[in-house]
C-alpha positions, 0 to 999 in steps of 0.5 A: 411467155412472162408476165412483168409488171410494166408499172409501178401501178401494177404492183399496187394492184396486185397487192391485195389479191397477194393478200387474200391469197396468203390469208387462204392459205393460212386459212387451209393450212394452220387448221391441218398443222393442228390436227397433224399434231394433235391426232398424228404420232410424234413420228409423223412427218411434217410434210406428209400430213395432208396425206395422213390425217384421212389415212389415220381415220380411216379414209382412204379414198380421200387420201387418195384423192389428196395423192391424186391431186399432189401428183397431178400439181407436181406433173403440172409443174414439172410441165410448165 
């Protein structure tokens, strides 16, 4: 199944769902690029952040939820 917009009025009204949706991820995302740089050794890879800012601090069944919750998204990836 895919989903097209029929119309150029489709387009219209997804523009601003589009928009709040980049501004959530901007919400979630710039807050944890900081910490990462700010609590994180310069060693520290980018792209695993997420996963070492609870390890770094000690929480270690957030960050396995965290892994939890990446694996279960790549799976359903890999799924659809």
């Amino acid at each position: 199944m895919v989903i097209a917009a029929q119309s150029s009025r489709d387009v219209e009204k997804a523009r601003w769902p589009f928009v709040i949706y980049m501004v959530a991820m901007l919400v979630v995302v710039v807050p944890l690029a900081i910490a990462g740089i700010a609590l994180l050794p310069s060693s520290a890879r980018p792209d695993l952040y997420v996963l070492q800012l609870p390890m770094s601090q000690g929480a270690h069944v957030l960050a396995m939820i965290v892994f939890l919750g990446g694996f279960a998204a790549a799976t359903a990836m890999v799924l659809v």
